[in-house]
KOLLUMFI-767865 format. One line per 8 residues: number of its first residue (from 1); for each residue x, y, z of N, C-alpha, C, O. Coordinates in Angstrom, 1 decimal. Each point is the difference from the previous one (the first is absolute). Layout:
<nodes>
NUM> X,Y,Z,X,Y,Z,X,Y,Z,X,Y,Z; ... .
</nodes>
This chain:
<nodes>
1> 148.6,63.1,109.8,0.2,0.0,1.4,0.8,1.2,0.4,1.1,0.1,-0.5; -1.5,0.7,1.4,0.3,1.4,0.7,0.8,-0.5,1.2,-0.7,-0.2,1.0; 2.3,-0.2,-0.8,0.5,0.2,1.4,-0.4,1.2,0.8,-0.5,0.9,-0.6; 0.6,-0.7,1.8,0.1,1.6,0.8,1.0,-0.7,1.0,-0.2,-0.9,0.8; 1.5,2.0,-1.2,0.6,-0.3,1.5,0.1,1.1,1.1,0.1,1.1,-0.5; -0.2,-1.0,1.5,-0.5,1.1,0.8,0.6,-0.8,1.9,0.1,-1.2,0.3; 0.2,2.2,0.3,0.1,-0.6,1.6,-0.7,-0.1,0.6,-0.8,0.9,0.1; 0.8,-1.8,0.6,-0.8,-0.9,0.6,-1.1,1.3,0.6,0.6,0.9,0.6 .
9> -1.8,-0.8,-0.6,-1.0,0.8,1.0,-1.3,-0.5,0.3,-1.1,0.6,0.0; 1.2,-2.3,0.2,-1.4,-0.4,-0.2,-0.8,0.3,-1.2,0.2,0.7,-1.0; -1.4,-1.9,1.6,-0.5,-0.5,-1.1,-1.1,1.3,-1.0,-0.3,0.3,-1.1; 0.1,0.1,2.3,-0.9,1.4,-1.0,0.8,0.8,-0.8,-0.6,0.5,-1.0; 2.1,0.0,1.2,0.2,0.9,-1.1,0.9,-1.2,-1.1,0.4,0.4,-1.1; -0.2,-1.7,1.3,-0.1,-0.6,-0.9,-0.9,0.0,-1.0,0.3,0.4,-1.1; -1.5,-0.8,1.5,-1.4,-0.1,-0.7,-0.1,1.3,-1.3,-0.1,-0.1,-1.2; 0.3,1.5,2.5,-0.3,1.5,-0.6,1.1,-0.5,-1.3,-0.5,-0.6,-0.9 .
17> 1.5,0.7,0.8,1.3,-0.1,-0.6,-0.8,-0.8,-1.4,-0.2,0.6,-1.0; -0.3,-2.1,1.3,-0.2,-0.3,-1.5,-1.3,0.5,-0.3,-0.1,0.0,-1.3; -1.0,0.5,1.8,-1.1,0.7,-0.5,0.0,1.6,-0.5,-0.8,0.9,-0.5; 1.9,-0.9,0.7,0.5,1.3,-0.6,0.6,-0.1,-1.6,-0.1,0.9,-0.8; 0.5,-2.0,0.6,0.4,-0.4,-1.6,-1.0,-0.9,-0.7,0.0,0.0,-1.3; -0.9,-1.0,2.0,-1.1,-0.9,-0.8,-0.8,1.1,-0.8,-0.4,1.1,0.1; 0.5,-2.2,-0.9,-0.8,0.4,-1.2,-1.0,-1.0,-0.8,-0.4,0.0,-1.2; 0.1,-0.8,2.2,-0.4,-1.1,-0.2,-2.1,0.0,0.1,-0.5,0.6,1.0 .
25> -0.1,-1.0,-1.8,-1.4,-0.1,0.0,-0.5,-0.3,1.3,-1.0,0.6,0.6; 1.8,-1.8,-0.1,-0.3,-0.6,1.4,1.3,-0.4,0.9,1.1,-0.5,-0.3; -1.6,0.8,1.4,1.1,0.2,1.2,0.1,-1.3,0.8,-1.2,-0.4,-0.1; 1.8,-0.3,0.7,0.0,-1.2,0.5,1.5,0.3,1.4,1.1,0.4,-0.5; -1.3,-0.7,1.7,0.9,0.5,1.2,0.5,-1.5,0.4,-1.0,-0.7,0.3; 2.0,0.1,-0.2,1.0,-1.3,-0.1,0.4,0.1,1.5,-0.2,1.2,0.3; 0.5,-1.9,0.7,0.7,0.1,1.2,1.4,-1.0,-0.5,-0.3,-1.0,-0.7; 1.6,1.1,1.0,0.9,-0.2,-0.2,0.4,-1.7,0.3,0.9,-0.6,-0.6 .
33> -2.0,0.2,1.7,0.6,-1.4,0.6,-1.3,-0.9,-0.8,0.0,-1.2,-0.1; -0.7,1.9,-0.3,-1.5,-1.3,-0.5,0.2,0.0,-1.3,0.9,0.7,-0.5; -1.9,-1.6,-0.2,-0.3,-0.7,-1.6,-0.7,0.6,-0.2,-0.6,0.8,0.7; 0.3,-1.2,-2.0,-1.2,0.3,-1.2,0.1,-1.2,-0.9,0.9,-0.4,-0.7; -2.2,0.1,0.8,-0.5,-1.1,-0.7,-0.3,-0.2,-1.5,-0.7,1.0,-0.5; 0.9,-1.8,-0.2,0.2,0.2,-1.2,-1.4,0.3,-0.3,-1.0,-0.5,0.6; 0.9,1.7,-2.0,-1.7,0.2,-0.1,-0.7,0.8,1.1,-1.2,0.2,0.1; 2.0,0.1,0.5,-0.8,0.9,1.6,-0.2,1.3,-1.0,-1.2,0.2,-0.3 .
41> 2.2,0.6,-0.1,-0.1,1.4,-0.3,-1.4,-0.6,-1.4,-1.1,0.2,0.2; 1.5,-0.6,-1.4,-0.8,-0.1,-0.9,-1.3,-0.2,0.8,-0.8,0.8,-0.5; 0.2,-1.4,1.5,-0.9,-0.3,0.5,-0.7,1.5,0.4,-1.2,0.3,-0.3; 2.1,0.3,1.0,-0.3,1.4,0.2,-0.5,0.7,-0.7,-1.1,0.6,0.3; 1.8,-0.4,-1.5,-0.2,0.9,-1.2,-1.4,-0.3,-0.8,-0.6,0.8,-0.6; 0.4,-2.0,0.9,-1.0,-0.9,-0.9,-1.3,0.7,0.7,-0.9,0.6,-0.6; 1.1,-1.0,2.1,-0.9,0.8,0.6,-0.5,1.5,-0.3,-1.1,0.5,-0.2; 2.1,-0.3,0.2,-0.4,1.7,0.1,-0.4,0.5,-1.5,-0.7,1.0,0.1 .
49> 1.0,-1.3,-1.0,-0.1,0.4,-1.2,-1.1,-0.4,-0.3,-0.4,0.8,-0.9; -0.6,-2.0,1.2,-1.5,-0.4,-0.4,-0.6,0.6,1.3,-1.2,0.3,-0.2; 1.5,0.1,1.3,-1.2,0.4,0.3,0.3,1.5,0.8,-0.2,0.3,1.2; 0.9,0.3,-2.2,-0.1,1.8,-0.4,0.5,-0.2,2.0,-0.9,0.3,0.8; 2.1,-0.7,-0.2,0.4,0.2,1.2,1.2,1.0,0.6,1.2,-0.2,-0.2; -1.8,1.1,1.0,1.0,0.8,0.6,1.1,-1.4,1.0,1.1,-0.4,0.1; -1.8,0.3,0.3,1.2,-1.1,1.0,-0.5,-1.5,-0.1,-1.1,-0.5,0.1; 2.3,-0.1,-0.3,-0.7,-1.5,0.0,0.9,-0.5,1.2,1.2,0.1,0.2 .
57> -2.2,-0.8,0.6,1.0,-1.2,1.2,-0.1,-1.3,-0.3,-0.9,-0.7,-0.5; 2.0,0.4,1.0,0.1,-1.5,-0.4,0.1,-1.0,0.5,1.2,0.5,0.1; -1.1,-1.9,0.6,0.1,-0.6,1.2,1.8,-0.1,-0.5,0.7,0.2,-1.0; -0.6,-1.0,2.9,1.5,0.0,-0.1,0.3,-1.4,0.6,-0.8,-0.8,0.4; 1.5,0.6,-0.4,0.9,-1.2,0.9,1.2,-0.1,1.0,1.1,0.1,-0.4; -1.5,-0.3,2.0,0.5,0.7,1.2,1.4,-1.4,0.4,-0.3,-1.0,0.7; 1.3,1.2,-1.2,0.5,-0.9,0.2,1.2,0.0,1.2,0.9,0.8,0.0; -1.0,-1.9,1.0,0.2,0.0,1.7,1.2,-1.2,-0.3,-0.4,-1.1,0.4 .
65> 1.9,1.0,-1.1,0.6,-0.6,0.2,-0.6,-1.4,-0.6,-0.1,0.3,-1.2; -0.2,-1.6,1.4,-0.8,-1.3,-1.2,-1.3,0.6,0.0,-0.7,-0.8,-0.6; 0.1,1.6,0.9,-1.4,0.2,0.3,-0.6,1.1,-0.8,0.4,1.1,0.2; -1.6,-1.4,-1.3,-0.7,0.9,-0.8,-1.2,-0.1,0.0,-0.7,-0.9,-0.3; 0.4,2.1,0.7,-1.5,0.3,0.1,-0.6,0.9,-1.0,0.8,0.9,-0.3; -2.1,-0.8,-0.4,-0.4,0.4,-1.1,-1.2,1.4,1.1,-1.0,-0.1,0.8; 1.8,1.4,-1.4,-1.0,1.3,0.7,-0.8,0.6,-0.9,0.4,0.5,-1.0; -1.3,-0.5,1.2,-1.3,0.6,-1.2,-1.2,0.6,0.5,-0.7,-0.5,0.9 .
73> 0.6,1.6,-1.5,-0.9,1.1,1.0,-1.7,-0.9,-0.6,-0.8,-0.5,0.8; 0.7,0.5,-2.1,-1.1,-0.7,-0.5,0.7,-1.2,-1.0,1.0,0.1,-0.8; -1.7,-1.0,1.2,-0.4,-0.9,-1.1,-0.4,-0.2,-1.0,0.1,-1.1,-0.5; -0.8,2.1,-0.1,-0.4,0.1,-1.3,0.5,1.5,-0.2,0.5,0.8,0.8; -0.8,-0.7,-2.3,1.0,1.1,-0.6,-1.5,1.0,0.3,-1.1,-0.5,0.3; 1.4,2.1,-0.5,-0.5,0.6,0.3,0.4,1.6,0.5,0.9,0.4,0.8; -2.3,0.5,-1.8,0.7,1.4,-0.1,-1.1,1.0,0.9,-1.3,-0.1,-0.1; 1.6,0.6,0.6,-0.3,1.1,0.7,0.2,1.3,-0.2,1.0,0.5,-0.4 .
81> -2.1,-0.1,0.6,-0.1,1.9,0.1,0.1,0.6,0.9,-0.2,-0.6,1.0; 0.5,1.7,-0.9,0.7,0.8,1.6,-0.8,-0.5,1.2,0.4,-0.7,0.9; -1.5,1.3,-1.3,-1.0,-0.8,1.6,0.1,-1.2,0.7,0.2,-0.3,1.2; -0.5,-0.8,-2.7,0.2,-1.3,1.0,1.7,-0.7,0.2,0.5,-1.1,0.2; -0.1,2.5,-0.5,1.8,-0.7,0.4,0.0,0.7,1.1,0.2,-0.7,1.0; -0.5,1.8,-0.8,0.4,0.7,1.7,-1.2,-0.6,0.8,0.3,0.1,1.2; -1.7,-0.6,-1.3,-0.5,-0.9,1.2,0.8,-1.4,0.0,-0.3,-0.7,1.0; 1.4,0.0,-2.2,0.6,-0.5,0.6,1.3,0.0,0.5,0.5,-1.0,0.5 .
89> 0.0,2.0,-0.6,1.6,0.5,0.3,-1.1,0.1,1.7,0.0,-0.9,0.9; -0.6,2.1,-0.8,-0.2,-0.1,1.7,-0.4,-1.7,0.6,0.3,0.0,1.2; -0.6,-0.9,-1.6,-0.2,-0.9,0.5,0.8,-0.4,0.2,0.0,-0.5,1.1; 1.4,0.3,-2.0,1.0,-0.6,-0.1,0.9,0.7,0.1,1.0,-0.2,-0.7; -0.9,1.1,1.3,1.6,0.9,0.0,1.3,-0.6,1.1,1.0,0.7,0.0; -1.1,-1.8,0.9,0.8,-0.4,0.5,0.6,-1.5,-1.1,1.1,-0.7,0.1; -1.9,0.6,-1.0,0.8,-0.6,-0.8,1.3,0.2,-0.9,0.1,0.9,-0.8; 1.1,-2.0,1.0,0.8,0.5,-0.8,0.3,0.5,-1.3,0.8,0.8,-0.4 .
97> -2.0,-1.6,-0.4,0.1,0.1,-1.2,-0.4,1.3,-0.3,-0.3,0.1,-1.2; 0.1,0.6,1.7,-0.6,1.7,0.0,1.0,1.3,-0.3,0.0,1.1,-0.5; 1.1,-2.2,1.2,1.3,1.4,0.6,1.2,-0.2,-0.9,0.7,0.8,-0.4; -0.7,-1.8,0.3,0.9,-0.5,-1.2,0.3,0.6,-1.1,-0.8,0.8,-0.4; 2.0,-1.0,-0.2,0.3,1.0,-1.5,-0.4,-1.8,-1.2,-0.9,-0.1,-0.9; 1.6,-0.8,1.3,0.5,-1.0,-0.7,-0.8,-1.0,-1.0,0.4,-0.5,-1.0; -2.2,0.4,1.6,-0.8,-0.6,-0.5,-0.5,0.9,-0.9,-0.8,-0.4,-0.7; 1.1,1.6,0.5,-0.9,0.8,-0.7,0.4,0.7,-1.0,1.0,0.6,0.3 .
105> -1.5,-0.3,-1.8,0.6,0.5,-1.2,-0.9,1.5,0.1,-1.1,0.2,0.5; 1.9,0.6,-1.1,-0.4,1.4,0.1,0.3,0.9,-0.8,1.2,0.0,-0.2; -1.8,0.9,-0.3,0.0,0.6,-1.2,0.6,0.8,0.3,0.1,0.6,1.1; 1.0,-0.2,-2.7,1.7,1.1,0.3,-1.3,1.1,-0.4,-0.2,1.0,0.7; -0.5,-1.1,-1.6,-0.7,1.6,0.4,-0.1,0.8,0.4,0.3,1.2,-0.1; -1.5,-2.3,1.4,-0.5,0.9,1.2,1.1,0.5,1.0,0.0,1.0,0.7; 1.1,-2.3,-0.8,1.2,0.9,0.7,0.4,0.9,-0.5,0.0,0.9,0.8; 0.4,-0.8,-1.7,0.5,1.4,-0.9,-0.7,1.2,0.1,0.4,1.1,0.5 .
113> -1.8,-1.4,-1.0,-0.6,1.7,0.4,-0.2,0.5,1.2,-0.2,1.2,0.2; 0.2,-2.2,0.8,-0.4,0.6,1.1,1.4,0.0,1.0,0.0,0.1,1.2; 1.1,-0.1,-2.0,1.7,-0.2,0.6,-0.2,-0.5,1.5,-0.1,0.8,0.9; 0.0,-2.1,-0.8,-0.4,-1.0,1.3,1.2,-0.4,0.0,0.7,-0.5,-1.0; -0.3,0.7,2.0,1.2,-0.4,1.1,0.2,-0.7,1.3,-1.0,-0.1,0.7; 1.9,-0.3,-0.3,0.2,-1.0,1.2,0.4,1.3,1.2,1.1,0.5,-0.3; -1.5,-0.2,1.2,0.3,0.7,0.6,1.1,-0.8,1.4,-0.3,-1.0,0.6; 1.6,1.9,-0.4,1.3,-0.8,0.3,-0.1,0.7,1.4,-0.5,1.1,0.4 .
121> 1.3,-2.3,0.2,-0.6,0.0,1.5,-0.4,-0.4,1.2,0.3,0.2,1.2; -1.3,-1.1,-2.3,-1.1,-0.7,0.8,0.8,-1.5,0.1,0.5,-0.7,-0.9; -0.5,0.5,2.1,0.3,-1.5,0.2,-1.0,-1.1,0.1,0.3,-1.2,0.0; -1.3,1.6,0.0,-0.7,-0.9,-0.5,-1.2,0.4,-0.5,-0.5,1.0,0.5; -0.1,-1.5,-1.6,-1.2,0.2,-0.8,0.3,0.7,-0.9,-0.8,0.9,-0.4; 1.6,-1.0,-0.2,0.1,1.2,-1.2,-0.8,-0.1,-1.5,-0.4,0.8,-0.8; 0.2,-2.9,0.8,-0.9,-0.3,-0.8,-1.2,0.3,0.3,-0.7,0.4,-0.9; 0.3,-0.4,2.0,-1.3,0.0,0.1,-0.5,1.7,0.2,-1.1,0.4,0.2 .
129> 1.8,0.3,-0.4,0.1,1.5,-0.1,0.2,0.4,-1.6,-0.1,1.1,-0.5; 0.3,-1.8,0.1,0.2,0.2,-1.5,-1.4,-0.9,-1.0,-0.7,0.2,-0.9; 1.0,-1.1,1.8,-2.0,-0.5,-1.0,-0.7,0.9,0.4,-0.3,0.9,-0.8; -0.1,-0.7,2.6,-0.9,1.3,-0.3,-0.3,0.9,-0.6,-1.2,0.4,-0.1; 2.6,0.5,-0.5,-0.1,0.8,-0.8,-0.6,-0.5,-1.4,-1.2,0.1,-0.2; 2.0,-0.7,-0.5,-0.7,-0.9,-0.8,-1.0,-0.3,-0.9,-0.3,0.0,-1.2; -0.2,-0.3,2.4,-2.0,-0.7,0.4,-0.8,1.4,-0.5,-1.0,-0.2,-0.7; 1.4,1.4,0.9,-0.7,1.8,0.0,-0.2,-0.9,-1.5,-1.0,-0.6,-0.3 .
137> 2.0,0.8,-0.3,-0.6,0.2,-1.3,0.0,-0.9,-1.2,0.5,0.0,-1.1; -1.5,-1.1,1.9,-0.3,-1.4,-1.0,-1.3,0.0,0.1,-0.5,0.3,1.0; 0.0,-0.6,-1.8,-1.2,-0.6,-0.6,-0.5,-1.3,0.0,-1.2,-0.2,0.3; 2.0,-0.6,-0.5,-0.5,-1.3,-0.2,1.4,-1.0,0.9,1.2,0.2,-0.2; -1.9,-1.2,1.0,1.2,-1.2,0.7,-0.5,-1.2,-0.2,-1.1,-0.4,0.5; 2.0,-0.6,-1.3,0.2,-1.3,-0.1,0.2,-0.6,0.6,0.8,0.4,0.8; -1.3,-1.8,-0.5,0.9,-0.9,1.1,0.0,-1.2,-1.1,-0.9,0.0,-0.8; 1.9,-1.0,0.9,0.4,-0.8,-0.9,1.1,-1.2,0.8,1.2,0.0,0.3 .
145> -2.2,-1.1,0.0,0.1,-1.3,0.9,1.2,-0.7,-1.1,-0.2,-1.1,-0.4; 1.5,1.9,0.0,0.8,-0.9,-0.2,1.2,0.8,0.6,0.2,1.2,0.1; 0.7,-2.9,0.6,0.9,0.8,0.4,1.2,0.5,-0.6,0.8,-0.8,-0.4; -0.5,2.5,0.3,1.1,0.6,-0.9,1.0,0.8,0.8,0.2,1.2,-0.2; 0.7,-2.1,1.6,0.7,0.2,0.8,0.3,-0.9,0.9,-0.9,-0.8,0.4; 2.8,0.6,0.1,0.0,-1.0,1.0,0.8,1.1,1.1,1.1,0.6,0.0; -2.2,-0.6,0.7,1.0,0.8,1.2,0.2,-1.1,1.1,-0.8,-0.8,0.5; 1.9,0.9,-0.2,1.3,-0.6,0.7,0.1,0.9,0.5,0.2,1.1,-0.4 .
153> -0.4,-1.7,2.4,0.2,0.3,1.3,1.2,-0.5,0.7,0.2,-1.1,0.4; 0.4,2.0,-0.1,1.3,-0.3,1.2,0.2,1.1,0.8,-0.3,1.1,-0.2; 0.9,-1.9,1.2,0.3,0.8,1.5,0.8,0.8,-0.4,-0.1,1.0,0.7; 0.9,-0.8,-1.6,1.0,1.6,-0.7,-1.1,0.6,-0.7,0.5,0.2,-1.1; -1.4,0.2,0.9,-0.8,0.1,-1.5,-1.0,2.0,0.7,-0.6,0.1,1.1; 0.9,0.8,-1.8,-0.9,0.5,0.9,-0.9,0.5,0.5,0.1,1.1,0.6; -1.0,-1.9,-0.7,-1.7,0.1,0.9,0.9,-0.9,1.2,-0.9,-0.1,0.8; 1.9,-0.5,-0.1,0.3,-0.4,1.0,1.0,1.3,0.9,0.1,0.2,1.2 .
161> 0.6,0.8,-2.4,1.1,1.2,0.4,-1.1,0.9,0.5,0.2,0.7,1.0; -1.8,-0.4,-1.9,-0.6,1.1,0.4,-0.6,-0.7,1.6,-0.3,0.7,1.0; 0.3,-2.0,-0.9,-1.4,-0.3,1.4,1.6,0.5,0.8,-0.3,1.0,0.6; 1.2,-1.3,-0.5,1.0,0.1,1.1,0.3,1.8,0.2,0.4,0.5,1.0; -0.5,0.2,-2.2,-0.7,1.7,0.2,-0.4,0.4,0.3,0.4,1.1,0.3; -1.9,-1.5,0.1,-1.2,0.2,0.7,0.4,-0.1,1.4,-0.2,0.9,0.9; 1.0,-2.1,-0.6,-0.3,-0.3,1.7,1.2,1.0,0.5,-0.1,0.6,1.1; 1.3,-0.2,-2.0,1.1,0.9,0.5,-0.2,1.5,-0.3,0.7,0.9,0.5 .
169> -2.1,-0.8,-1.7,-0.3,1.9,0.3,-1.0,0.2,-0.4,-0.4,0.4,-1.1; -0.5,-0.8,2.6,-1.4,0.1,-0.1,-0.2,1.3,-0.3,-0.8,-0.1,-0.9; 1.0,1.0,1.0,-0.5,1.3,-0.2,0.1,0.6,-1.4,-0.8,0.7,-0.6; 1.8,-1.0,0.2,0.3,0.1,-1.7,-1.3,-1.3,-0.5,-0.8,0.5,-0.7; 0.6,-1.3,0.9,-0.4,-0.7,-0.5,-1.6,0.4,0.2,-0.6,-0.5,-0.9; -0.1,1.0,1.6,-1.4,0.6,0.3,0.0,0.8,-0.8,-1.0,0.0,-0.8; 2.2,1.1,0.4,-0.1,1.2,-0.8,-0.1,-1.2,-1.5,-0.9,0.3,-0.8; 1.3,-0.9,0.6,-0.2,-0.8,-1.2,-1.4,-0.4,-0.2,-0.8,0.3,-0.9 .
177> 0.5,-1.1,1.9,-1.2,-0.6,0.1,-1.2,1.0,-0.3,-0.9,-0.4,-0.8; 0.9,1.5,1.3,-1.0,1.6,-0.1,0.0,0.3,-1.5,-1.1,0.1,-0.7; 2.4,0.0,0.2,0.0,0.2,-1.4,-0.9,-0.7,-1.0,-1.0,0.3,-0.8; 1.9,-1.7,1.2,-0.7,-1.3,-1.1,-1.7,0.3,0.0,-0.4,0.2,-1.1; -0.6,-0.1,2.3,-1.1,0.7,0.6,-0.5,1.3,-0.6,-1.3,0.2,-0.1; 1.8,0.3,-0.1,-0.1,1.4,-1.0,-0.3,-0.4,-1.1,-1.1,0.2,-0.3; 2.0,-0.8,-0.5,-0.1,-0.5,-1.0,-1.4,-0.8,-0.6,-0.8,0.2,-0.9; 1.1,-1.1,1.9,-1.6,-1.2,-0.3,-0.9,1.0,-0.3,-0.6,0.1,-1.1 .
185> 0.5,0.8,2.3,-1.7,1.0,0.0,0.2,0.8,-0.9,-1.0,0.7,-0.2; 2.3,-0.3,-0.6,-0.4,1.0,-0.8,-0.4,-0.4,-1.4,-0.4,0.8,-0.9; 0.7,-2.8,0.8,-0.4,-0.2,-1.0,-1.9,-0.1,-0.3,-0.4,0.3,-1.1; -0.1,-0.4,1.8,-1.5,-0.1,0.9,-0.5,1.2,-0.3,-1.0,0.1,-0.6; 1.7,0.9,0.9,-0.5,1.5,-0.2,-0.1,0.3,-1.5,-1.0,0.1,-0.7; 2.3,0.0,0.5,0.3,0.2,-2.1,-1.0,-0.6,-0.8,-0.3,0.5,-1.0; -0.4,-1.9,1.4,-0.9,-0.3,-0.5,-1.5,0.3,0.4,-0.9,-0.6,-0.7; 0.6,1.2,1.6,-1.2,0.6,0.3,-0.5,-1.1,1.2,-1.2,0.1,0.5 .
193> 1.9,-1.0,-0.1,-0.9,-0.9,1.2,0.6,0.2,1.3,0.3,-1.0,0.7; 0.0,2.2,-0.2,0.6,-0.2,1.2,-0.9,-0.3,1.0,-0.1,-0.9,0.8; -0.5,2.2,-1.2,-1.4,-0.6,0.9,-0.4,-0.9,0.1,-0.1,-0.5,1.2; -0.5,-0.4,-2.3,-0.1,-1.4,0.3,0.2,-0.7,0.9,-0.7,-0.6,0.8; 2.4,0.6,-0.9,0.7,-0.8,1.1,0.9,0.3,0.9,1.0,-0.6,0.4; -1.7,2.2,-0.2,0.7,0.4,1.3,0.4,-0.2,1.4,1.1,0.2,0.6; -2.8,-0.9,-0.1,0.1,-0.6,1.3,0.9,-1.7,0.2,0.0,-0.8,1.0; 0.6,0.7,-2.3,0.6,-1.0,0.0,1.6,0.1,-0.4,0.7,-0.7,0.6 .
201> -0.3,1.4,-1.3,1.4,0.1,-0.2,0.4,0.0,1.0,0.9,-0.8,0.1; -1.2,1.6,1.2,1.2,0.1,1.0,0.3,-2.2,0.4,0.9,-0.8,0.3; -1.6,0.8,-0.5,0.4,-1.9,0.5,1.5,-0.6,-0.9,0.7,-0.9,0.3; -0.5,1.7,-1.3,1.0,-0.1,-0.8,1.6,-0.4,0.8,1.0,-0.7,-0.3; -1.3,1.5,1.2,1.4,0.1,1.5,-0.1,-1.6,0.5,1.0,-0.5,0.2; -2.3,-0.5,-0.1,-0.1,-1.1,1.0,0.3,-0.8,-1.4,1.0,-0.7,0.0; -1.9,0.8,-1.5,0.2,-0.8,-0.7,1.2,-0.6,-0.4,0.5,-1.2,0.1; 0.3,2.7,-0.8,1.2,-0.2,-0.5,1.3,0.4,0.5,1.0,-0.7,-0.2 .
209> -1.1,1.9,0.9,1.4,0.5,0.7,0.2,-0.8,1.2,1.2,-0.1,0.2; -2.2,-0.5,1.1,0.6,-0.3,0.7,0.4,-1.4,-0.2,0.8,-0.4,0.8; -1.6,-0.9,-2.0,0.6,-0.7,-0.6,1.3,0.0,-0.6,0.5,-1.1,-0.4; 0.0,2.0,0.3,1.1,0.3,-0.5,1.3,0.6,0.3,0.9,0.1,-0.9 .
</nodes>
């Protein structure tokens, strides 16, 4: 175990800070107030290692104070190749499970060669600006109907600090939103389907950003 002590500058040059020293086969991103279930990570690794996976996701568990609910993109396990993950990333890009760091195991490799970073800054989206990048250069995506996360919601927690950002600097917050948008489509491009789903990405603004 690698301490880093460093002052405080949010959560992205935190991030940068330990991906700068792992050395690890596979990368896994923790949020500070939630669990991990026993067998979650093995579950992950298990995944990914039988079926030759650049990213595996995992279901999670959304827990509301006594209240737990079970979030799972699919039901059955199941691997994907670029195409039929980006016709379904466009279908589903207002989903949370998309933007997220937490459900998802990810190869120190591809981070490594391609020196993928958290870009600091951004008040909000920085996960989901960082999968996109990501996403460029995988091959193969898993989904795996067990749950290997308990994210724990509270009114301090913050996806509640970034919505109270939004309403106090809307204009910083569009310039975010434009970005995160850049992003998406340039994943679309890098793999040769922009076209495809050109006349449709712009909906991306109604699906996920103004959801958000």
């Amino acid at each position: 175990v690698v301490a880093i002590h460093q002052e405080n500058a949010g959560v992205s040059q935190a991030r940068n800070a330990a991906l700068a020293v792992c050395r690890g086969r596979y990368i896994r991103f923790v949020d500070a107030d939630d669990l991990l279930p026993e067998d979650g990570i093995e579950a992950l690794i298990a995944c990914a290692e039988e079926e030759d996976a650049d990213v595996v996701y995992g279901a999670y568990t959304e827990v509301i104070g006594s209240s737990r609910s079970l979030r799972c993109l699919n039901r059955n396990r199941e691997t994907l190749a670029v195409p039929d993950f980006l016709a379904r990333l466009e279908k589903q890009c207002k989903s949370f499970c998309h933007g997220v760091l937490w459900n998802k195991l990810y190869r120190g490799d591809i981070i490594r060669e391609h020196g993928l970073r958290f870009i600091p800054g951004l008040h909000w989206g920085e996960d989901f600006c960082f999968n996109m990048t990501y996403f460029q250069h995988c091959r193969r995506f898993s989904f795996l109907p067990v749950p290997v996360y308990e994210y724990i919601r509270n009114m301090g927690g913050a996806v509640i600090r970034q919505f109270f950002h939004s309403i106090l600097h809307p204009i910083a917050t569009a310039k975010d939103h434009g970005l995160l948008y850049r992003q998406y489509r340039e994943l679309f491009r890098h793999h040769g389907l922009y076209e495809t789903y050109r006349r449709r990405l712009w909906l991306y603004f109604f699906r996920f950003t103004l959801r958000n």
